[in-house]
C-alpha positions in Angstrom: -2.0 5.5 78.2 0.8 7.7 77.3 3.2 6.3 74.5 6.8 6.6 75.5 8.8 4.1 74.1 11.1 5.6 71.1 12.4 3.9 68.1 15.4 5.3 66.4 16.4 5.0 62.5 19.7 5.1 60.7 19.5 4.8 56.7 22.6 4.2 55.1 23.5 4.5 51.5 24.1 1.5 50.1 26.6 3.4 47.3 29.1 5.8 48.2 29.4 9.5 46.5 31.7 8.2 44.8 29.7 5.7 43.2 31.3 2.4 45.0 29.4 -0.2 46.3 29.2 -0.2 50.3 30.4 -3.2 51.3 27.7 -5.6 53.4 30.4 -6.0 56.4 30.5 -1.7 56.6 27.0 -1.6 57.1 26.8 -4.4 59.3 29.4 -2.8 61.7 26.4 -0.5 62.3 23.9 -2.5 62.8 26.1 -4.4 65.2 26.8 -1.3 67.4 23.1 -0.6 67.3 22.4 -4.1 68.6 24.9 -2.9 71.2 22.9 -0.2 72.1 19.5 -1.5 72.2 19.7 -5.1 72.1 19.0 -5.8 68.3 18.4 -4.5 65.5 15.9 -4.3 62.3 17.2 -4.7 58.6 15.6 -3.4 55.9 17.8 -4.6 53.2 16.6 -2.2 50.1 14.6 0.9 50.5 14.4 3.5 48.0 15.3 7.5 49.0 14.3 10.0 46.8 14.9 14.0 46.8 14.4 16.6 44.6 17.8 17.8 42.6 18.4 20.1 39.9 17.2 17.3 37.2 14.2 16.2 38.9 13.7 13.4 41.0 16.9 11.6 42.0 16.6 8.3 43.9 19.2 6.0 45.5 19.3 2.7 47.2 19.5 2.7 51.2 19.4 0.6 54.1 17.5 1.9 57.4 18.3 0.2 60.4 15.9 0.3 63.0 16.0 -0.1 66.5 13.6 0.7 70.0 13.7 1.5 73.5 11.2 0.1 75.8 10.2 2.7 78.3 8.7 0.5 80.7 12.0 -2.0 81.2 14.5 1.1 81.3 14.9 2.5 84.8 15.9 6.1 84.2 14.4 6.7 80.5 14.6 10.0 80.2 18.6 9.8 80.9 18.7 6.7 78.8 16.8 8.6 75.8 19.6 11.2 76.0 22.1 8.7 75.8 20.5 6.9 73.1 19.2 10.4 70.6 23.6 11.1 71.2 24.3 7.6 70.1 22.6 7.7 67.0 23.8 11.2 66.1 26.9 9.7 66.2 26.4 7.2 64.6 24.9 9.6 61.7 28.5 11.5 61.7 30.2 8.2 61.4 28.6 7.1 58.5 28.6 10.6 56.6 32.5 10.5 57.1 32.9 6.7 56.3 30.7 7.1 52.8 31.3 10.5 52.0 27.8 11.7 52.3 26.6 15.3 52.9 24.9 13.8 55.8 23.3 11.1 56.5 19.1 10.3 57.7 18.1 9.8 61.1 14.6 9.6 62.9 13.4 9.3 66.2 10.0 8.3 67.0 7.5 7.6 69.9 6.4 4.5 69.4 4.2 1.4 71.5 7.1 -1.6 71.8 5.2 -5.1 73.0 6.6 -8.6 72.7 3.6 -11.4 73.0 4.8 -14.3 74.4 5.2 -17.2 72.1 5.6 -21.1 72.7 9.6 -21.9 72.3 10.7 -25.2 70.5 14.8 -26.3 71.0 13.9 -28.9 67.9 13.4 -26.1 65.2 16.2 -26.0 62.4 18.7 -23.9 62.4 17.6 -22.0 58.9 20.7 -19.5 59.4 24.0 -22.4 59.1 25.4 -21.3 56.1 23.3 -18.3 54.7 25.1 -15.1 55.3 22.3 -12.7 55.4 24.2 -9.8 54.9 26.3 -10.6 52.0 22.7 -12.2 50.3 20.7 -9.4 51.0 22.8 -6.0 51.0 
């Protein structure tokens, strides 16, 4: 079986060139248009990005945001990846201009996208009423 589903990732500085903080409602404009785009979105909060500069080793906090296409559900995916590779290019120049960044990390990837079927329960808590992700983890 040929794997055709893609998943695209945006990582996002969590400082600025500048040294200011990012604030959490910035980046969760973007992963808000990316849910937009595909339907929802994966967080990862803190990951570390390192390159090599002049002194060494120079690392900074990020954020990626990840997000997939399933191939099989899309009726035209070929038309829809081009849609979707110019959506996050955009949303790559975006963020370079919005946090002054030289430029800013994107992949695309092929990738095998499955949701298993689980059992649903209406009487679960509500763990999210009064948490605000975003502001706790970012």
């Amino acid at each position: 079986m040929d794997i055709n589903d893609r998943e695209y990732k945006l990582v996002l500085p969590k400082f600025s060139n500048n040294e200011r903080r990012i604030k959490p409602e910035e980046i969760e404009s973007f992963a808000k248009r990316m849910t937009d785009q595909f339907g929802g979105v994966i967080v990862i909060p803190s990951v570390l990005g390192c390159y090599a500069g002049e002194q060494g080793l120079v690392c900074e906090e990020n954020v990626v945001l990840s997000s997939s296409r399933d191939s099989e559900s899309t009726s035209n995916f070929r038309d829809q990846t081009r849609k979707d590779e110019s959506f996050i290019n955009d949303m790559a120049h975006r963020a370079g201009k919005r946090f002054g960044q030289e430029s800013i990390m994107i992949s695309q990837s092929k990738t095998e996208v499955s949701f298993p079927q689980g059992t649903y329960s209406k009487n679960l808590p509500d763990m999210r009423v009064g948490i605000d992700f975003f502001r706790k983890l970012i």
